[in-house]
C-alpha positions as CSV (number, residue, x, y, z in Angstrom):
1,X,-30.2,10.9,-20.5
2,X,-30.2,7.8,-18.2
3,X,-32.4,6.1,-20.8
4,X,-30.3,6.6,-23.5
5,X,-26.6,5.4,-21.7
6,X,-29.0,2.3,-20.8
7,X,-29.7,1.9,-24.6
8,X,-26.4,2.8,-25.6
9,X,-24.7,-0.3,-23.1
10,X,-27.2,-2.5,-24.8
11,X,-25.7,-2.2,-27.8
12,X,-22.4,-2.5,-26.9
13,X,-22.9,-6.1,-25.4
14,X,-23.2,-9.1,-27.2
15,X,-26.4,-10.9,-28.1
16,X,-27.1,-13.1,-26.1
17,X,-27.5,-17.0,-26.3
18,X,-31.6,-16.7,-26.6
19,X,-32.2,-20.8,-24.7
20,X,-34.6,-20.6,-22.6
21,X,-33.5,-20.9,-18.5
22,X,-35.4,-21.4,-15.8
23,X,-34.1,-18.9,-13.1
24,X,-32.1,-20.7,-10.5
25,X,-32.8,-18.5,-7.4
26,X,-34.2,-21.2,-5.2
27,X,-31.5,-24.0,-6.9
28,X,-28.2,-24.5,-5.3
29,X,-25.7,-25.1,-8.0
30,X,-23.5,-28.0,-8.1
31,X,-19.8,-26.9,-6.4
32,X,-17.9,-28.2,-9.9
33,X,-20.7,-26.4,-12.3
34,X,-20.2,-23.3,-10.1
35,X,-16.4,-23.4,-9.8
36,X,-16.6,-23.5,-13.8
37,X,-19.0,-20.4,-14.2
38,X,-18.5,-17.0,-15.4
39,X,-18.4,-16.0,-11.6
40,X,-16.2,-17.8,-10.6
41,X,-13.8,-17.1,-13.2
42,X,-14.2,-13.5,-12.0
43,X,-13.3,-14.2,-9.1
44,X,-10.0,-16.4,-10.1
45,X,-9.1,-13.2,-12.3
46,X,-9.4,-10.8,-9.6
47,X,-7.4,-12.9,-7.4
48,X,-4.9,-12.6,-9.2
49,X,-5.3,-9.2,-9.9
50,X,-5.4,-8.4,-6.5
51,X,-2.5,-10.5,-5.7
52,X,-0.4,-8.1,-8.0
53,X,-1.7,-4.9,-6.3
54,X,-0.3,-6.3,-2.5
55,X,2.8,-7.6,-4.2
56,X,3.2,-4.2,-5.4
57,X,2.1,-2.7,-2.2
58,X,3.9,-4.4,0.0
59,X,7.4,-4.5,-1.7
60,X,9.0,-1.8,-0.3
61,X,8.0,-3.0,3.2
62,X,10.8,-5.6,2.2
63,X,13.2,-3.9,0.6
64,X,13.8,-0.8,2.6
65,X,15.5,-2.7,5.3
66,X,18.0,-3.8,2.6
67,X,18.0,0.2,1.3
68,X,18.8,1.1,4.7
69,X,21.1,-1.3,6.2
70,X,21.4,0.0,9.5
71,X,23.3,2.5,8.8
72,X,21.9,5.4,10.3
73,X,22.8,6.0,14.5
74,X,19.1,7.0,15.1
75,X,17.9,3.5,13.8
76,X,16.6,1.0,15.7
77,X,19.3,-1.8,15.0
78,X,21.7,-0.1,17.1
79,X,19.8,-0.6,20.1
80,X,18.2,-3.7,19.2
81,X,20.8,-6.1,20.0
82,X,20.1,-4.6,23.6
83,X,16.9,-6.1,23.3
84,X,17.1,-9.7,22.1
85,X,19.8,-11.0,21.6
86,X,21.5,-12.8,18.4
87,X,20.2,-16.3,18.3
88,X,22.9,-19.0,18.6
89,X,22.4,-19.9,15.1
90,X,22.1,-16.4,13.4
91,X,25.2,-14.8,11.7
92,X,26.5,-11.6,13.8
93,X,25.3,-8.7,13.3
94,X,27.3,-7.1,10.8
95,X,26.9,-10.0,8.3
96,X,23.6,-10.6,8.5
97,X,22.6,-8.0,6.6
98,X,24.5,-8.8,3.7
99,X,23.0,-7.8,0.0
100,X,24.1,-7.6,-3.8
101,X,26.8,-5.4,-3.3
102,X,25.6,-3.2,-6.5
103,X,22.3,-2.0,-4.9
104,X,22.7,1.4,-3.0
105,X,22.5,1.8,0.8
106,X,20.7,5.1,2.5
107,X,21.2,7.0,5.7
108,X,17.6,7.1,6.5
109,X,16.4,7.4,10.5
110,X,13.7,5.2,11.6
111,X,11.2,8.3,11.3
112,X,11.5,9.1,8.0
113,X,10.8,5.4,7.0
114,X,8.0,5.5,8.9
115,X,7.2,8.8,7.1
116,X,8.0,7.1,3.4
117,X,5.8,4.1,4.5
118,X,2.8,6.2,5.1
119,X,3.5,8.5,2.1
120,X,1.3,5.8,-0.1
121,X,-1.4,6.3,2.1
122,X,-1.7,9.6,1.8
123,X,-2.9,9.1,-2.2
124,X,-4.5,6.6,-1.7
125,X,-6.8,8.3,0.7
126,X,-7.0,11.1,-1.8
127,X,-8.7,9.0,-4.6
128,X,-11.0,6.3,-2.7
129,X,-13.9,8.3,-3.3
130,X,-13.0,9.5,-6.7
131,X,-12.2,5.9,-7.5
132,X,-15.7,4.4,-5.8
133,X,-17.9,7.4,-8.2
134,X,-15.6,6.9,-11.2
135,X,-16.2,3.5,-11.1
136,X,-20.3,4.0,-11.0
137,X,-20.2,6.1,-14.4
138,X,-17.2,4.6,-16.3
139,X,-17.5,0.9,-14.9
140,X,-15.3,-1.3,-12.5
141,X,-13.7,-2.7,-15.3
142,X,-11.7,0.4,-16.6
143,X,-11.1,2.0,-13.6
144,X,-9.9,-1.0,-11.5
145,X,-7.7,-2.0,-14.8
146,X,-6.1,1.5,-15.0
147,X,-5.4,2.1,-11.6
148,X,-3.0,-1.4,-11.6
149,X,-1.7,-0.3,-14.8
150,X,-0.7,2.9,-12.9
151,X,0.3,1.3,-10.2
152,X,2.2,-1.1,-12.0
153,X,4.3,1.7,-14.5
154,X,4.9,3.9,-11.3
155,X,6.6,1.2,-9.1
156,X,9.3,0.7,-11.9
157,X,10.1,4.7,-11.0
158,X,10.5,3.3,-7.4
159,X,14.9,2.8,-7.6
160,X,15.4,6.2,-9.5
161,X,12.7,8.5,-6.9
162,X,15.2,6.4,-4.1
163,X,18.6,7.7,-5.7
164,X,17.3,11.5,-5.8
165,X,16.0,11.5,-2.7
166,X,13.5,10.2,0.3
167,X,11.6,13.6,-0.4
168,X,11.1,12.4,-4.3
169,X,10.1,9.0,-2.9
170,X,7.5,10.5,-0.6
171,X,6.3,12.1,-3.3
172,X,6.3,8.7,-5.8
173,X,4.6,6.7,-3.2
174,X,1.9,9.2,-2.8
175,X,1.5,8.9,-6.3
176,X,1.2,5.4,-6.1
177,X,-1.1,5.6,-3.1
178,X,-3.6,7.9,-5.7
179,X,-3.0,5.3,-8.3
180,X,-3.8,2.1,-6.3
181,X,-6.6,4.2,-4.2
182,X,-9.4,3.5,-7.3
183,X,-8.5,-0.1,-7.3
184,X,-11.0,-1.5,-4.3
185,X,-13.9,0.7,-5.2
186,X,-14.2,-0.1,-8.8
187,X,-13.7,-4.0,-7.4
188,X,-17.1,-3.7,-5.4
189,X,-18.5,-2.0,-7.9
190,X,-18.3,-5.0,-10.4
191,X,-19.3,-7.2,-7.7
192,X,-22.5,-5.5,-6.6
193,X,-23.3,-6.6,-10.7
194,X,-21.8,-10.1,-10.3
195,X,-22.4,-11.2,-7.0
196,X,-25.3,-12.7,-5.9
197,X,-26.6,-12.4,-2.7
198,X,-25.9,-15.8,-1.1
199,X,-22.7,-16.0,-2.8
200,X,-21.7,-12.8,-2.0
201,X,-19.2,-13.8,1.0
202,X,-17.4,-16.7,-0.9
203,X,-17.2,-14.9,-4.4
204,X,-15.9,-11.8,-2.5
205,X,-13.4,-13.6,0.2
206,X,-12.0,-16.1,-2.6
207,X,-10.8,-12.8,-4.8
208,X,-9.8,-10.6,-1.9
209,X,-7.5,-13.4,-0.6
210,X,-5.4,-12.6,-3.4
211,X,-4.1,-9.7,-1.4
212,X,-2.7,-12.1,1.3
213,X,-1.1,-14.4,-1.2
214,X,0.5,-11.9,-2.8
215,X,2.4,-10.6,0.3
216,X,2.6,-14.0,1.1
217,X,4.4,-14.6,-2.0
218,X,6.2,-10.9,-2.3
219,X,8.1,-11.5,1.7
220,X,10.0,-14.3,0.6
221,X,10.5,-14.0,-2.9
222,X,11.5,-9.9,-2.4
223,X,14.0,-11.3,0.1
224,X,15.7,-13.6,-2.0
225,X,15.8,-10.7,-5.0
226,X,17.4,-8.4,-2.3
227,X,19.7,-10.6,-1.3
228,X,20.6,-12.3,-4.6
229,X,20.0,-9.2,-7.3
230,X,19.9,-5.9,-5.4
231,X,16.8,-4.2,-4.0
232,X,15.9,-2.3,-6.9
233,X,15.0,-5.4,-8.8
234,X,12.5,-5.8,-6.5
235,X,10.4,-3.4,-8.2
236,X,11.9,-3.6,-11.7
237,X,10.6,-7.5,-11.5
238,X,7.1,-7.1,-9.9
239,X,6.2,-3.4,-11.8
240,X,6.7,-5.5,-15.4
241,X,4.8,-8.2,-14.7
242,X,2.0,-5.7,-12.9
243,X,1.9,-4.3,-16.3
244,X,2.1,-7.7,-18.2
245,X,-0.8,-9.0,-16.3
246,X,-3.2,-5.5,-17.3
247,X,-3.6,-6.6,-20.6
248,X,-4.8,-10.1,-19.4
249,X,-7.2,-8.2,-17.6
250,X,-8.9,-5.9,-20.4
251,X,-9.0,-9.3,-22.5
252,X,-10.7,-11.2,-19.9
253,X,-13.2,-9.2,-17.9
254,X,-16.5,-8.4,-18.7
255,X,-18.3,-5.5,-17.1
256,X,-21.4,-7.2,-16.3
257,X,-23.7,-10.6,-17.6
258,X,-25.5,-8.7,-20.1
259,X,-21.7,-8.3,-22.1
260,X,-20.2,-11.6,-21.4
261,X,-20.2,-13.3,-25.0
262,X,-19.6,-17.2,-23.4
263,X,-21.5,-16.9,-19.9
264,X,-24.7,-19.4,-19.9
265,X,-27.8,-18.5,-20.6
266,X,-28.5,-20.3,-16.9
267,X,-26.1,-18.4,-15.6
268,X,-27.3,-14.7,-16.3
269,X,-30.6,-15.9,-15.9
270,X,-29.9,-16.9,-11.9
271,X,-27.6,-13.6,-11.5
272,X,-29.9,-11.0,-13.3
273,X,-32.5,-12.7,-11.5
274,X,-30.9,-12.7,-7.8
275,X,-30.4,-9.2,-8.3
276,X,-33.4,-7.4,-10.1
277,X,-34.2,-5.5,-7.2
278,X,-31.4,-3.7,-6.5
279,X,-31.2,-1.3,-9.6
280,X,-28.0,0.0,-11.8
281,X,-25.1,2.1,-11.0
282,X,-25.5,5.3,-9.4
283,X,-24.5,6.9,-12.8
284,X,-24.0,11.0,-12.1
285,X,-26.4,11.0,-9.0
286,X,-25.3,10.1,-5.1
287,X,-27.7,10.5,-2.0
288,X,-24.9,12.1,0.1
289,X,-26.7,13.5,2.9
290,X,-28.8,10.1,3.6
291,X,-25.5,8.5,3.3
292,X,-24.5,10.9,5.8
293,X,-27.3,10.2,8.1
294,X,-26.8,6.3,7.8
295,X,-25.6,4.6,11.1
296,X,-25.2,1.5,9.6
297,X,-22.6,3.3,7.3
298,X,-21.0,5.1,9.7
299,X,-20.5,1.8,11.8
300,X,-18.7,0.2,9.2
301,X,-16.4,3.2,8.9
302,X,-15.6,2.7,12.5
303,X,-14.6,-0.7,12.3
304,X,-12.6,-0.1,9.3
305,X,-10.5,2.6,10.8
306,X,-10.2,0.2,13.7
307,X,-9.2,-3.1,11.7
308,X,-7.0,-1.5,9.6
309,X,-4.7,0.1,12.1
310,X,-3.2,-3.2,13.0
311,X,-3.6,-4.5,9.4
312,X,-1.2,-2.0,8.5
313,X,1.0,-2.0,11.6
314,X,1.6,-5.5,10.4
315,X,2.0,-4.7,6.9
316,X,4.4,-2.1,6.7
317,X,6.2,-3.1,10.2
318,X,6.5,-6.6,10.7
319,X,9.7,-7.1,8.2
320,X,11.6,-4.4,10.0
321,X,10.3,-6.0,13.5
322,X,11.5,-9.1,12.4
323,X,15.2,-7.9,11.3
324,X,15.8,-5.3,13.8
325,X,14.6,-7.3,17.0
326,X,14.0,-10.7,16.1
327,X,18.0,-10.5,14.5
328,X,16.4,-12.5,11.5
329,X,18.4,-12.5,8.2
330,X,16.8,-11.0,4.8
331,X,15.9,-15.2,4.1
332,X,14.4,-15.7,7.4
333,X,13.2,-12.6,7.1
334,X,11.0,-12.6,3.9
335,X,9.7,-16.0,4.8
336,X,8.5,-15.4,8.5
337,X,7.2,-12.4,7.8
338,X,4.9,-14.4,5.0
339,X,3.8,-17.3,7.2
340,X,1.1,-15.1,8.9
341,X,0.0,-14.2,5.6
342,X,-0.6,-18.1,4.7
343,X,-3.0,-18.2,7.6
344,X,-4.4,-15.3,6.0
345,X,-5.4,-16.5,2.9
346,X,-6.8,-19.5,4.1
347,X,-8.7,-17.9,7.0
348,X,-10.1,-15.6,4.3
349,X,-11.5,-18.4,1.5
350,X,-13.0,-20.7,4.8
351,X,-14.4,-17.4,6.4
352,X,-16.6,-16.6,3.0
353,X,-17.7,-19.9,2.7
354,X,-18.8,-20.4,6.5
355,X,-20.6,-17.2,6.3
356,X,-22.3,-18.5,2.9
357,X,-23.6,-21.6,4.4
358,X,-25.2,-20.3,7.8
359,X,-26.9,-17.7,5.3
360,X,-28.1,-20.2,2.7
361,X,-29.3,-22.9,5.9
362,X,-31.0,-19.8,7.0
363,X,-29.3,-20.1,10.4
364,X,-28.8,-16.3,11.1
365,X,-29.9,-13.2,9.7
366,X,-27.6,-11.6,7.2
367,X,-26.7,-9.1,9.7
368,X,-26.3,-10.9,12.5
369,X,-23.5,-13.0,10.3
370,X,-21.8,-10.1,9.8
371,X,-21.8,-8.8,13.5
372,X,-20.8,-11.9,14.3
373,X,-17.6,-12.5,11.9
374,X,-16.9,-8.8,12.5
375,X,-16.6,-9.1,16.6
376,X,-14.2,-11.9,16.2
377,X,-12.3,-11.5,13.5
378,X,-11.2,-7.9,15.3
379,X,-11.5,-8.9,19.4
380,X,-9.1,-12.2,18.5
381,X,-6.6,-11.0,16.6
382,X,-6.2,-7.5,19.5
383,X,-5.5,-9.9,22.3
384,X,-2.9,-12.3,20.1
385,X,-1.0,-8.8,19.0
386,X,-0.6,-7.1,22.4
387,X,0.7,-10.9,23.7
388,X,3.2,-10.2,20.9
389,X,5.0,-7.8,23.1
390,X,4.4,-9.8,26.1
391,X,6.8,-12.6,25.1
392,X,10.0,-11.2,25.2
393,X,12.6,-12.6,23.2
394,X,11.1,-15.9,22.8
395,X,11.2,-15.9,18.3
396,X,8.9,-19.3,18.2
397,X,6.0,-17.5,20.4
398,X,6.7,-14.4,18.5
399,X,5.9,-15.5,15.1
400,X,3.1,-18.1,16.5
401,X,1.1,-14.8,17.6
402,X,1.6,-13.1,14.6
403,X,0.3,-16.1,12.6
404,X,-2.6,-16.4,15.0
405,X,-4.1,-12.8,14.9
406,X,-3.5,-12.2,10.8
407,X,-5.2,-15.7,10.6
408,X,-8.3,-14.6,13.1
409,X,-8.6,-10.9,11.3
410,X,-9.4,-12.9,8.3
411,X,-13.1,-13.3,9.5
412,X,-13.6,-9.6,8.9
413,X,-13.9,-10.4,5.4
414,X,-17.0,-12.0,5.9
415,X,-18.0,-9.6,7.9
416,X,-18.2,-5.3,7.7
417,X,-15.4,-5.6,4.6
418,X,-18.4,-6.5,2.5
419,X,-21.1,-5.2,4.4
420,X,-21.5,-1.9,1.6
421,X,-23.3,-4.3,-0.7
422,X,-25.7,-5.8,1.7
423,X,-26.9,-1.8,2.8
424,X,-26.8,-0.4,-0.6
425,X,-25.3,-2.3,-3.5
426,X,-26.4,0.4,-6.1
427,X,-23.7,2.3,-4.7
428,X,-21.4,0.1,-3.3
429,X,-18.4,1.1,-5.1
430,X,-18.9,4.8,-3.4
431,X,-19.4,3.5,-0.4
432,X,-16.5,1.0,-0.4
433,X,-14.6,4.7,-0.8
434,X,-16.2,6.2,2.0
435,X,-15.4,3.1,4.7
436,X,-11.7,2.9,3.0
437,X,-11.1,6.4,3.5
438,X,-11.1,6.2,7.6
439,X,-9.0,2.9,7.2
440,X,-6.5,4.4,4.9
441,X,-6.2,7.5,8.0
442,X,-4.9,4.8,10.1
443,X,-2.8,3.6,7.7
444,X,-1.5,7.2,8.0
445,X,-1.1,7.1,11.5
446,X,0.3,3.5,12.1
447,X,3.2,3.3,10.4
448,X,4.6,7.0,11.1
449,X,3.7,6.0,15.2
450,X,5.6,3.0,14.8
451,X,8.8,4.8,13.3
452,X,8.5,7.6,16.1
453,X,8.2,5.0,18.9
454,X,11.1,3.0,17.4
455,X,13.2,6.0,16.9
456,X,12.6,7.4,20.5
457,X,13.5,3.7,21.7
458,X,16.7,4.4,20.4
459,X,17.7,7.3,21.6
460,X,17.1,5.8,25.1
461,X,20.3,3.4,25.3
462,X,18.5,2.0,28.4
463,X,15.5,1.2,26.9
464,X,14.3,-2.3,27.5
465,X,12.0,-4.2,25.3
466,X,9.2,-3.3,27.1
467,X,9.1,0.2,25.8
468,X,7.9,-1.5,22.2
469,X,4.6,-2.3,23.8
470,X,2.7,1.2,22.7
471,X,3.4,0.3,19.2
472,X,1.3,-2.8,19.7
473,X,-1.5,-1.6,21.7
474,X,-2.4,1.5,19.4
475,X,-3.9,-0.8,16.9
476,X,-6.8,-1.0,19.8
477,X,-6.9,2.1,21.6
């Protein structure tokens, strides 16, 4: 049966150009001649792509400050002004928080948003493994262009799920959590056929950056649609163009080399070549209990769960940290909250490209490169969080920290985020699930801890700032 799905993909992919190529494994390509390659493009395309999904994700972060307003007594603006104080250049209070007049305003506590902000997580932990073996018999391709088409058509739901109810939008953003969830499998999945190995860190960093600049783009530009349009454009803007961008993304991406019609022949030649040894997709089978016995494996999933607490601490919390305590307006807001993001992105493309060159100078071993990117790209960013709560009210030190540890986390791209492919690439899409699942649990946890500390802050009217601390040293407990 395996034979004959082989023969049958054969046929489905274009001949290929039959000049001869020598096979460039021990050839470093030219940076222009490889920026220009079928690779590459891939990359660029699921940059994009995967700027779209965070700028999907990451919306509502923004806009439910605007859908709430302050308006419920158990929220944390009411306290807040006990905390910091209005700077001298900040509108009051009570103007600050001025939107489109058209866009409805919920009496939501702080718990429940924390609750509606973890909803998502909830799918998406349901389908990371579905999405990582889907992905091994169907192909990246369709399952990775699905889920964002999913994704995408569900978020436009977001404004109507909002006017029946928080339980309907629980219940939409777990939906969209199960939609998104297949998305980062299938993604590795197409890599472990596109990637070689000494690229692997550069190829993989430059399209998983496109998750930072999208939320780098989304803060601001959701803020100014908030403020300008009404909140539920927010979604109505960002969902159509999700689902625009899909069709650019069945016309442009190719499973593998062997289906590409305008890849050169020099090109397949050095990625078949690079990657002979490592075999096809899993297809039907999986080795689950070796899996299960793997420590390697099982160290990854540690650090995931432990990198991704504070990845989504920051993610889902920081706009509603910056209004409610920081006393910046919805501008301010969007754009502060982004500048960490910009640090990000950059951190993310330098980190793969670093981690490329002590690999190809043979300077460490591959695992000793991702140890090392791993340790610092997790220790760094801890300490620069917890000083976050150490600074008072000071707003310049505030978002300098911020900046600083979503910059440093950055290096765990290089590091355990694409270790799956360098243990087992056959099955890197699965096991790309399995790590994602125990980060997705924090991303449970973090957000719903936040909104109960914040909502226990204020029902203490004598709570000081200090009591925000726990909320910033969970990420590392």
């Amino acid at each position: 049966m395996q034979q004959s799905a082989e023969n049958a993909e054969a046929e489905a992919c274009p001949e290929s150009d039959q000049e001869d190529a020598s096979p460039l494994l021990n050839q470093q390509l030219s940076l222009g001649k490889g920026l220009c390659s079928a690779r590459y493009s891939l990359a660029l395309i699921l940059h994009f792509s995967l700027f779209m999904v965070y700028s999907l994700r990451v919306n509502l972060s923004i806009a439910i400050v605007a859908m709430t307003n302050g308006t419920n007594p158990g929220s944390l603006p009411n306290i807040s002004t006990d905390v910091c104080p209005n700077r001298s250049h900040a509108q009051p209070n009570d103007s600050h928080r001025e939107f489109a007049q058209e866009a409805p305003v919920y009496d939501w506590s702080a718990k429940t948003q924390g609750v509606i902000l973890s909803a998502f997580f909830y799918g998406y932990l349901f389908t990371q493994l579905l999405g990582g073996y889907w992905s091994g018999m169907f192909g990246g391709k369709l399952v990775l262009g699905y889920g964002l088409l999913s994704t995408s058509a569900l978020t436009l739901l977001v404004p109507l799920a909002a006017s029946l109810g928080a339980a309907y939008l629980i219940g939409l953003q777990a939906l969209l959590g199960m939609a998104e969830g297949v998305i980062f499998p299938a993604q590795y999945t197409l890599w472990a056929k596109w990637a070689p190995p000494l690229e692997r860190s550069r190829l993989m960093n430059l399209a998983e950056a496109g998750c930072t600049f999208g939320t780098f783009i989304t803060f601001p530009a959701a803020g100014i649609i908030c403020q300008y349009l009404g909140w539920p454009y927010i979604f109505f803007i960002f969902g159509g163009i999700g689902c625009v961008w899909c069709v650019f993304w069945f016309l442009l991406v190719y499973e593998d080399p062997s289906c590409h019609p305008r890849i050169s022949a020099g090109e397949k030649e050095y990625i078949v070549s690079s990657l002979a040894n490592q075999g096809s997709s899993h297809g039907r089978s999986l080795p689950l209990l070796a899996m299960m016995k793997s420590l390697p494996l099982w160290a990854i999933a540690v650090a995931y769960f432990c990198n991704d607490w504070l990845f989504y601490t920051l993610l889902t919390s920081m706009p509603t940290y910056m209004s409610d305590v920081l006393h910046f307006d919805i501008r301010e807001n969007g754009l502060l909250s982004a500048l960490p993001y910009v640090g990000n992105w950059l951190g993310t493309i330098v980190s793969g490209l670093l981690a490329d060159f002590l690999l190809s100078k043979h300077m460490f071993s591959t695992a000793t490169v991702r140890k090392l990117f791993s340790v610092l790209g997790m220790l760094l960013p801890a300490i620069s969080l917890v000083a976050v709560s150490y600074v008072g009210c000071d707003y310049t030190a505030a978002v300098v920290f911020l900046t600083l540890s979503m910059t440093v986390i950055s290096m765990c791209g290089a590091g355990f985020n694409i270790n799956q492919i360098d243990i087992a690439p056959r099955y890197a899409g699965f096991l790309l699930g399995v790590t994602n699942t125990f980060g997705t649990v924090s991303g449970i946890i973090a957000p719903t801890a936040v909104g109960f500390l914040t909502s226990q802050l204020a029902s203490d009217h004598t709570g000081s700032y200090m009591k925000q601390r726990p909320s910033y040293f969970l990420p590392r407990s």
